[in-house]
C-alpha positions as a printed Julia matrix, in Angstrom:
526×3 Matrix{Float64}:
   0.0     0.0    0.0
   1.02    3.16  -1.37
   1.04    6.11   1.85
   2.54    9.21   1.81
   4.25   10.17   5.21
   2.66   14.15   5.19
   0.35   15.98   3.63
   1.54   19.41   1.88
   2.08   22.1    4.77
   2.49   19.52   7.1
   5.3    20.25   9.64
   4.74   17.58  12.31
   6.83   14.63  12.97
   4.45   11.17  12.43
   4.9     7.88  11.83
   3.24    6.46   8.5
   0.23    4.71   8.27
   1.4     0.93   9.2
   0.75   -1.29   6.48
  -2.92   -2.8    5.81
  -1.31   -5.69   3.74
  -0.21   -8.28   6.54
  -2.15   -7.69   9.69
  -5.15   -5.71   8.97
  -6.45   -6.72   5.3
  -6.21  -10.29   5.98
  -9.26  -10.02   8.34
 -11.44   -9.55   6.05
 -13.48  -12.53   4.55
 -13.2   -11.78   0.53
 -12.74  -13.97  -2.11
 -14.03  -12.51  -4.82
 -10.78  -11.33  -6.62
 -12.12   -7.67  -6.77
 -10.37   -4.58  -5.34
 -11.26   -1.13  -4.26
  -8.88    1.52  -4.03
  -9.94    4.17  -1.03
  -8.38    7.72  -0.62
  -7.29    9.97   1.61
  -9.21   13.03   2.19
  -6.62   15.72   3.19
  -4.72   14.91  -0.04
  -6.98   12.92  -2.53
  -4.2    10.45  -3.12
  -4.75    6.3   -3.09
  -4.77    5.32   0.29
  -5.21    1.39   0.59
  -5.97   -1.26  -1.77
  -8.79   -3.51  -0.22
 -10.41   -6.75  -1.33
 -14.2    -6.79  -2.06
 -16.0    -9.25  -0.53
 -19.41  -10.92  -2.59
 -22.59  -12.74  -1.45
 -20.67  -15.79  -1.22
 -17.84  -14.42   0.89
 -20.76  -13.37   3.13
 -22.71  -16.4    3.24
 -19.23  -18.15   4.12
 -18.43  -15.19   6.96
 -21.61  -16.3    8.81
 -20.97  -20.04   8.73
 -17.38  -19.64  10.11
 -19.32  -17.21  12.72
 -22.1   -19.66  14.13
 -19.52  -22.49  14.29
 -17.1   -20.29  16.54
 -20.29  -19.03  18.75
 -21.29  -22.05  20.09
 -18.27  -22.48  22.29
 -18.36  -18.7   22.72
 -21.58  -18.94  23.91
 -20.85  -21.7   26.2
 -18.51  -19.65  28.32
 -20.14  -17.49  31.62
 -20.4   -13.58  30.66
 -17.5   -13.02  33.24
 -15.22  -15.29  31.32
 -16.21  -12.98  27.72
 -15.64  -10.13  29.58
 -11.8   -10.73  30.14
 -10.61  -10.4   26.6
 -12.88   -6.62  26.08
 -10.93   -5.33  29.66
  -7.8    -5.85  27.96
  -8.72   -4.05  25.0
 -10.31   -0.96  26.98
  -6.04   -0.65  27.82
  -4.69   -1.43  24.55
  -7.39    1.16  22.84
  -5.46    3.91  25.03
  -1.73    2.14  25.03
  -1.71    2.23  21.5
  -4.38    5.22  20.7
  -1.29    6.81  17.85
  -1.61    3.76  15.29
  -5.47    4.72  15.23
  -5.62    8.17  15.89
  -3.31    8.18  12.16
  -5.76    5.83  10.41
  -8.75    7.9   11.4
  -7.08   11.14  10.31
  -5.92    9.37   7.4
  -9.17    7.87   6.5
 -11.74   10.3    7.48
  -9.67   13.65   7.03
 -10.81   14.84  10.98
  -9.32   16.95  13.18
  -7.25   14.71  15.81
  -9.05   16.24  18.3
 -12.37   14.73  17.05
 -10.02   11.51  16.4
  -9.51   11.37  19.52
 -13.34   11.55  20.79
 -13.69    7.85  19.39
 -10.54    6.42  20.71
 -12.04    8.33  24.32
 -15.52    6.18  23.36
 -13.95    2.6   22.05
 -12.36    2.21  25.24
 -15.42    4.12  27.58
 -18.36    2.02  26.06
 -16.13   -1.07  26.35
 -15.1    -0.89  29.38
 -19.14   -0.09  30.8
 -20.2    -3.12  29.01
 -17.55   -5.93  30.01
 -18.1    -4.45  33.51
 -22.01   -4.79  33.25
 -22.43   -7.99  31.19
 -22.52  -10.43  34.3
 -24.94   -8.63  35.61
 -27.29   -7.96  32.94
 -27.36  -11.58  31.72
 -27.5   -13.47  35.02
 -30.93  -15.93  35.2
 -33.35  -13.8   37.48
 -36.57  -15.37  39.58
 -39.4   -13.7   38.3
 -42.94  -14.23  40.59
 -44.68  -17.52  39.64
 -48.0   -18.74  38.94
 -48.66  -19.86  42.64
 -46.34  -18.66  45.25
 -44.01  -20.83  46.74
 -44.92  -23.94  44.45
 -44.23  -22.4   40.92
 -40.28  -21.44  40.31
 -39.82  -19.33  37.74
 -36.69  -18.19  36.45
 -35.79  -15.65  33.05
 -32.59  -16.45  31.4
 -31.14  -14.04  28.2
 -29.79  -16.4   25.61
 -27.35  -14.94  22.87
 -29.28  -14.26  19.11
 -26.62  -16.45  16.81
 -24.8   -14.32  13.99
 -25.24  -10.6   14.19
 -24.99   -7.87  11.22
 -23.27   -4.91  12.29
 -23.36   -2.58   9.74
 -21.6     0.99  10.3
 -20.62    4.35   8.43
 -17.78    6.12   7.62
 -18.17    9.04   9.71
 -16.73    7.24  12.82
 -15.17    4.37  12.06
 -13.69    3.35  15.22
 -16.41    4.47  17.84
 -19.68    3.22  15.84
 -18.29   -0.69  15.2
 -16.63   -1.24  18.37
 -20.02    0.42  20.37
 -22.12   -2.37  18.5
 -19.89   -4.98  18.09
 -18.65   -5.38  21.77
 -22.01   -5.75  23.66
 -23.13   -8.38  21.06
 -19.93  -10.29  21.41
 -20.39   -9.34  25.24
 -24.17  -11.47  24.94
 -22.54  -14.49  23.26
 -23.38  -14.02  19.52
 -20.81  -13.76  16.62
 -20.77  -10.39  14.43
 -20.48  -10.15  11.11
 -19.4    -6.55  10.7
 -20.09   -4.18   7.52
 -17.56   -1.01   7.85
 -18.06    1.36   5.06
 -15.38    0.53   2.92
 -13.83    4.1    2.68
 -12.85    3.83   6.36
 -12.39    0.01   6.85
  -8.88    0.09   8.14
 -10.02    2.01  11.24
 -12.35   -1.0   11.93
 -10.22   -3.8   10.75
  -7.77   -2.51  13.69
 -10.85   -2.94  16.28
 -11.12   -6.38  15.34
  -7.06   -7.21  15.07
  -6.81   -5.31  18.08
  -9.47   -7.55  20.04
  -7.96  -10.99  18.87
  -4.79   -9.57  20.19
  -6.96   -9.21  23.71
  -7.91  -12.67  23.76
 -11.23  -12.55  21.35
 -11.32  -16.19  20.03
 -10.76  -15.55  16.13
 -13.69  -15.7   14.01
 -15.95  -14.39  16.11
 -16.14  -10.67  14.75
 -15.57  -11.07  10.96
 -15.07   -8.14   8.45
 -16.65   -7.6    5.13
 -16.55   -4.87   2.88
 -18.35   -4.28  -0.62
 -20.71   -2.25  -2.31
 -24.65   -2.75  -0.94
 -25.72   -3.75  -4.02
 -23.46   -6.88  -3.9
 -23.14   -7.63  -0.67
 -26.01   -5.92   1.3
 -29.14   -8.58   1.11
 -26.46  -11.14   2.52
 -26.09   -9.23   5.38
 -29.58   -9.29   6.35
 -30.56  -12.42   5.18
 -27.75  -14.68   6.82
 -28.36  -12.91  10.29
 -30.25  -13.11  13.16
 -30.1    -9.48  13.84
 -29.04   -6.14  12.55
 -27.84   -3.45  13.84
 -27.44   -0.93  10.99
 -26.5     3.16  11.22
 -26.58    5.6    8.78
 -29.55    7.1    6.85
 -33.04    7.24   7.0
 -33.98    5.96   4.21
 -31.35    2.98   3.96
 -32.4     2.18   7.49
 -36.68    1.92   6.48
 -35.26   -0.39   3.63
 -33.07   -2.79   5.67
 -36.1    -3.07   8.27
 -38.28   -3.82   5.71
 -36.18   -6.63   4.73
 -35.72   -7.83   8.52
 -39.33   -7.74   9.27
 -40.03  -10.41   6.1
 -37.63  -12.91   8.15
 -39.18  -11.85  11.35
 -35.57  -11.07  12.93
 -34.21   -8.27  15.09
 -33.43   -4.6   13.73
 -32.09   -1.61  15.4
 -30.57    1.38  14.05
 -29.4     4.92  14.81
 -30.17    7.15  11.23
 -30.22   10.94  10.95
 -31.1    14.24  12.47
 -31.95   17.74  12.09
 -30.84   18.56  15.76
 -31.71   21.59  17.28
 -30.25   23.64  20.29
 -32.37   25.88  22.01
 -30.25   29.11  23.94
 -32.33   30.15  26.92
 -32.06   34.06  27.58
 -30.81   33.55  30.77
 -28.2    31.15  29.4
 -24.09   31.88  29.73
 -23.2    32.78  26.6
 -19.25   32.49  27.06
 -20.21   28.81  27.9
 -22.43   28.56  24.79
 -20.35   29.77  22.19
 -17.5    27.44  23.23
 -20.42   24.45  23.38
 -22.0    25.09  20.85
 -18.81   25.39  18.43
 -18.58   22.11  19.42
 -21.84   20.39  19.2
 -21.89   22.02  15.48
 -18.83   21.57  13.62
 -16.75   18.69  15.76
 -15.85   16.26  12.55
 -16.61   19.07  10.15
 -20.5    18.19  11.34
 -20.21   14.85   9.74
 -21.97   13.59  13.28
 -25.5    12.56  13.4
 -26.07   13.86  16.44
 -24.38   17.71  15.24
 -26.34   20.48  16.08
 -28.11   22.07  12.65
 -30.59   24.38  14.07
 -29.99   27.27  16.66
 -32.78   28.41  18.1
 -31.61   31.73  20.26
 -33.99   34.38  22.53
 -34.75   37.28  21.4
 -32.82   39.23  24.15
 -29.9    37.21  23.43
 -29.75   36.85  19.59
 -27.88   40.05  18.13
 -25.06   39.89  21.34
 -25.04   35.84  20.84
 -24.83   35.66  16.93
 -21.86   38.26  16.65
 -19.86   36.46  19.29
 -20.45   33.12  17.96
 -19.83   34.18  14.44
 -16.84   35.58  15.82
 -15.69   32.35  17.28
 -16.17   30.56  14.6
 -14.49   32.75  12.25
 -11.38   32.18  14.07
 -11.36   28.67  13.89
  -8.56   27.06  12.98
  -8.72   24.6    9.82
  -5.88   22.39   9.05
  -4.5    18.66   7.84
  -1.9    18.41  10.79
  -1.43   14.91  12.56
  -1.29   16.93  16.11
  -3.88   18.59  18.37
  -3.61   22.29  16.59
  -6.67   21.87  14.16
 -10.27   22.44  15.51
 -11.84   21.52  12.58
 -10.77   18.86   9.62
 -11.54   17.8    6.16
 -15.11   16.37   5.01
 -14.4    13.0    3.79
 -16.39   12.27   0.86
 -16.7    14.63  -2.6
 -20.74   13.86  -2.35
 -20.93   15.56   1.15
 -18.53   18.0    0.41
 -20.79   18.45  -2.54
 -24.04   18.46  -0.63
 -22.52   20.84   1.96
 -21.77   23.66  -1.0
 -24.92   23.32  -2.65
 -27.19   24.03   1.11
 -25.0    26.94   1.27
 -25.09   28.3   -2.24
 -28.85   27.61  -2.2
 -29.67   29.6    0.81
 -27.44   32.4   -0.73
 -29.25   32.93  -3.31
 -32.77   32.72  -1.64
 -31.6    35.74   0.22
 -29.86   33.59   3.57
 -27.39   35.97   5.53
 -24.0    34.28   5.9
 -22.58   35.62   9.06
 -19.29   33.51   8.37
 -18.31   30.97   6.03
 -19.89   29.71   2.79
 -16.96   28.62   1.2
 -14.32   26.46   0.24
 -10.67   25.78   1.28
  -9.4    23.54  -0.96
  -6.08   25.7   -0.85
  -6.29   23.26   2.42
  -7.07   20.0    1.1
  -9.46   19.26  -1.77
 -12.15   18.28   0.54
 -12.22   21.42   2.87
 -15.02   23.52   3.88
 -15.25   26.85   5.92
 -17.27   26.11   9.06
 -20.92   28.26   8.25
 -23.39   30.14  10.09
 -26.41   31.57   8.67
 -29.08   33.61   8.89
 -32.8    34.07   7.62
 -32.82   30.44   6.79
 -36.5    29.67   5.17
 -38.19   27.25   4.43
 -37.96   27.18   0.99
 -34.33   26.5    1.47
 -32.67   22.95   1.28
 -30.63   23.49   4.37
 -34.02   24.81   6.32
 -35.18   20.66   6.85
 -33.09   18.72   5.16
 -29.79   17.17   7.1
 -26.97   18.83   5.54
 -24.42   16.46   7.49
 -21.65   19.17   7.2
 -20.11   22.29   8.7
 -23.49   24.23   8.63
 -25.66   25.89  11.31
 -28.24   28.0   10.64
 -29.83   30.63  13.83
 -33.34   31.41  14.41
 -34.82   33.92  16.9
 -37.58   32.85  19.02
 -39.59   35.02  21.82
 -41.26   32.3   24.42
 -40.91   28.32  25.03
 -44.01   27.43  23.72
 -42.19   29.12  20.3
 -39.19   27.39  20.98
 -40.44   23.65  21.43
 -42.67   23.95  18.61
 -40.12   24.81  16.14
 -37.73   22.38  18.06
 -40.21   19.63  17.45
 -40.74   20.36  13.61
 -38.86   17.92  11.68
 -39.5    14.33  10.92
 -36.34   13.85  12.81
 -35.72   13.7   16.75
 -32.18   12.59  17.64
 -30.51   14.97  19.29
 -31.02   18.45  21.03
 -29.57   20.37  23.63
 -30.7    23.37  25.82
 -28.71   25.98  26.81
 -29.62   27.94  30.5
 -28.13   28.7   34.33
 -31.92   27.37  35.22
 -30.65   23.5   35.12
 -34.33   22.53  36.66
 -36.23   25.11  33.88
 -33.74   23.18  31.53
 -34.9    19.92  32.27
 -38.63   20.75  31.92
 -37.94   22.22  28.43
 -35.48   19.32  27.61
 -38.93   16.56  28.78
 -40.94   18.79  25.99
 -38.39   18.01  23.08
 -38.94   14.94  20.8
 -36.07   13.76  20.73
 -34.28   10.39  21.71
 -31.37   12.5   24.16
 -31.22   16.26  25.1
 -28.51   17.69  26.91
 -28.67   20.78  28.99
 -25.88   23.15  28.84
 -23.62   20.45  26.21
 -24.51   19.64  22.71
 -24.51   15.96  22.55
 -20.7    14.39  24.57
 -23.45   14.57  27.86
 -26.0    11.85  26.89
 -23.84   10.08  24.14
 -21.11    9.19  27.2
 -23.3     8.57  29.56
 -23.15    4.82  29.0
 -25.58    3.78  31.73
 -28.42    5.57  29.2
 -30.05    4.93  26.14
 -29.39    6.51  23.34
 -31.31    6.82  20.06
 -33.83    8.29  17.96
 -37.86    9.2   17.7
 -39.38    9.49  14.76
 -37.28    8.86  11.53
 -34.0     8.81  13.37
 -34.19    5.63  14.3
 -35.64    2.32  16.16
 -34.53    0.87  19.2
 -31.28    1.79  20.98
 -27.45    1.4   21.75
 -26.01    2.28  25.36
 -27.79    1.28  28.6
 -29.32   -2.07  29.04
 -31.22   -2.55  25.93
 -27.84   -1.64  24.3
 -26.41   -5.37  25.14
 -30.04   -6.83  25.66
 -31.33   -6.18  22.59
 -29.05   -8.98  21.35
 -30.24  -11.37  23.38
 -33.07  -13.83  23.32
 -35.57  -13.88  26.82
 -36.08  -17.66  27.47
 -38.57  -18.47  30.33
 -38.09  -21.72  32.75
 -41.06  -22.62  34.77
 -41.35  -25.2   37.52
 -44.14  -26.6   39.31
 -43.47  -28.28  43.15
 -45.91  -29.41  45.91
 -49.39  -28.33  43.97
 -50.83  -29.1   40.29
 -52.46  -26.06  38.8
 -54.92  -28.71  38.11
 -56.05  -29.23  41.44
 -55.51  -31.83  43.68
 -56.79  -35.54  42.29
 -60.17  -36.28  42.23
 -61.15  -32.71  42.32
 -63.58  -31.2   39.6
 -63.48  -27.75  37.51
 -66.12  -26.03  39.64
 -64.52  -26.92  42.37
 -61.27  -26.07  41.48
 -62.62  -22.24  39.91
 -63.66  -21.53  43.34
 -60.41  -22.8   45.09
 -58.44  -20.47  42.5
 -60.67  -17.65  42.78
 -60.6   -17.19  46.71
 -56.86  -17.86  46.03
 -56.27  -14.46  43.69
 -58.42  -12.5   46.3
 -56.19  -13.45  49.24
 -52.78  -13.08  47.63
 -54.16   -9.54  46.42
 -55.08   -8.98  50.35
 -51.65   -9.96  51.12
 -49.93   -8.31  48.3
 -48.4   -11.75  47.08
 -49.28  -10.97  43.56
């Protein structure tokens, strides 16, 4: 594989992208004979050469993954847990060798690199510390006290689809991978090829922890080759990325009658209180809106600001961002990076230039640093955003942010609420308790309060998903492992039939059963 060691203007010291050829490319299960050729963002030169993998290599993936579950599966969740500890420390002892693929790969700033190194490790570590105690058999109440024994055990799915985008390559595959390995199933994992490498470490990374091989399996290819496999070889799928892909994949799932759960966009909107500190809300909000260039489903788009606030907030926030610094260093120096596709960087310029010329205000931004790297984009804020503009309700999924003034709550929420999206918001006020309130009104699967989205997304112990058309089901918490598993009921009966005693007839018996459910009411037995 062909690497270059900097990218032009570059003057810090880095060690080249390690070679994809022997220990990372060999992971993946692809036979086909066809390559792909991926690029690097900040320069637009070949990056890595990476076998495709076809319906067959897929088909072949899942067989080698429900023979290597069985024993998998056969081990006690404390035993699974031991090999995702030790790669909670090597995700931080070794954090470099990724923190250059991602840059490499995605074009982000490092800083925003190193968000998902922060999160492999974090969501790991909550999950082999939890999965004991989350999948240990539990008594649940029986059908008569003391003589039924009822117990509810969570049994693994089989062979799991995780499919996951290019945006975050190391955070998004290890966060759904890990808790269904954690469960006892196999993965079959779908990395968007672009950014592969990042997730092909993951998976070396975890066999080097102890993870039995063939357990988490790698394939990449287009979704017109390779995509029905995925869905139709598993027993569940966990799938991120976009609306509409997700609708079709769960279409697909629901004709098997498996599992489905994905995270898919968002239109995300902040709401800034007039009582809120705006020194803290510039410096959040620059943050919620343009970490990863805004390539984040869960970026703030829409900036909904009081009226006594607006004019002092928008000039110091336009200010801020104005004096951001944009750069393709391998250090900490950049705060915002490269795009890392032409199509969004493509859909990015085209919001902008539409709004423009419907009569939008920029207030900074709106254009293009490819001076930079071919791929950059000036991070934008904008004014008198309409409706009639693309960037007013569609996701831009870019450097974008458009404000809006609002006078009173009930204003606020409403516009807050309008979108077919509810992903992400946040809310912005000293009044944490007047924050909350407002936050409960929101329709949206997490709000933060005085943060733009690093509040709810690390908070492991929580949920975290979508309403509406951003999404179905949820990752973090306990459905975030459980929703891999199977419930299995086991039911014994001791001392008493639950068809009476012998001899004894059905009226007799209705009667016995019905003073029965009176007095265990009385005594709060049931």
């Amino acid at each position: 594989m062909d690497t270059a060691t900097s990218v032009p203007g570059d003057p810090v010291p880095r060690a080249e992208l390690p070679d994809a050829s022997p220990r990372l490319v060999r992971r993946l299960a692809a036979d086909s004979g066809r390559t792909t050729t991926t690029t690097a963002p900040f320069t637009g030169a070949p990056l890595a050469e990476l076998p495709e993998s076809s319906a067959d290599d897929v088909a072949a993936a899942f067989e080698r993954a429900r023979a290597a579950q069985r024993s998998w599966a056969a081990l006690s969740p404390r035993e699974r847990a031991e090999p995702f500890l030790r790669f909670h420390d090597l995700v931080l002892d070794r954090q470099r060798e990724i923190l250059d693929i991602i840059q490499w790969e995605t074009g982000k700033a490092r800083r925003h690199a190193f968000e998902e190194v922060y999160d492999a490790a974090g969501g790991t570590l909550y999950y082999a510390r939890r999965a004991p105690h989350l999948l240990r058999p539990r008594r649940a109440a029986g059908a008569v006290p003391g003589a039924t024994r009822t117990r509810h055990h969570r049994l693994p799915k089989g062979a799991v689809s995780v499919i996951s985008p290019w945006n975050y390559p190391l955070a998004l595959p290890v966060a759904d991978a890990v808790p269904a390995l954690l469960a006892g199933n196999a993965v079959v994992a779908k990395p968007d090829t672009q950014t592969a490498l990042s997730a092909l470490w993951a998976i070396d990374l975890a066999i080097e922890a102890g993870l039995p091989e063939d357990l988490w399996i790698p394939v990449v290819g287009t979704p017109e080759e390779i995509g029905d496999a995925l869905i139709d070889d598993a027993d569940y799928v966990s799938f991120t990325g976009s609306s509409p892909v997700g609708a079709r994949i769960a279409q697909r799932a629901a004709s098997r009658l498996i599992g489905f759960s994905a995270e898919l966009g968002g239109k995300n909107p902040a709401v800034v209180c007039a009582d809120a500190d705006l020194d803290w809300t510039v410096e959040g909000m620059q943050r919620a809106c343009f970490s990863n260039a805004g390539q984040l489903c869960i970026s703030t788009e829409r900036l909904y600001v009081h009226d006594s606030v607006y004019d002092e907030f928008a000039e110091r926030f336009a200010g801020a961002v104005r004096g951001m610094e944009l750069n393709a260093h391998f250090d900490y120096s950049a705060d915002m990076g490269s795009l890392t596709y032409r199509r969004q960087f493509d859909r990015v310029a085209a919001h902008v230039d539409d709004a423009r010329a419907k009569g939008a205000e920029i207030l900074t931004g709106g254009r293009a640093r490819e001076e930079i790297g071919p791929l950059f984009y000036e991070p934008t804020v904008m004014a008198g955003v309409a409706p009639a503009m693309d960037a007013c309700a569609a996701e831009t999924f870019g450097p974008v942010v458009s404000l809006y003034r609002y006078s009173d709550e009930d204003e606020a929420v409403a516009a807050a609420n309008a979108t077919d999206y509810g992903l992400n918001a946040s809310v912005w006020t000293r009044d944490v308790a007047r924050g909350r309130r407002l936050a409960e009104r929101i329709q949206a699967g997490t709000v933060n309060i005085n943060e733009g989205y690093g509040a709810a997304w690390a908070s492991y112990g929580a949920p975290m998903g979508g309403m509406k058309r951003s999404g179905l089901g949820r990752r973090h918490g306990d459905e975030g492992l459980l929703r891999y598993t199977e419930s299995q009921t086991v039911a014994s009966q001791h001392y008493v039939g639950l068809g009476g005693t012998p001899g004894m007839d059905a009226e007799t018996l209705s009667t016995v059963m019905t003073a029965s459910a009176r007095l265990m009411k009385r005594l709060r037995m049931r």
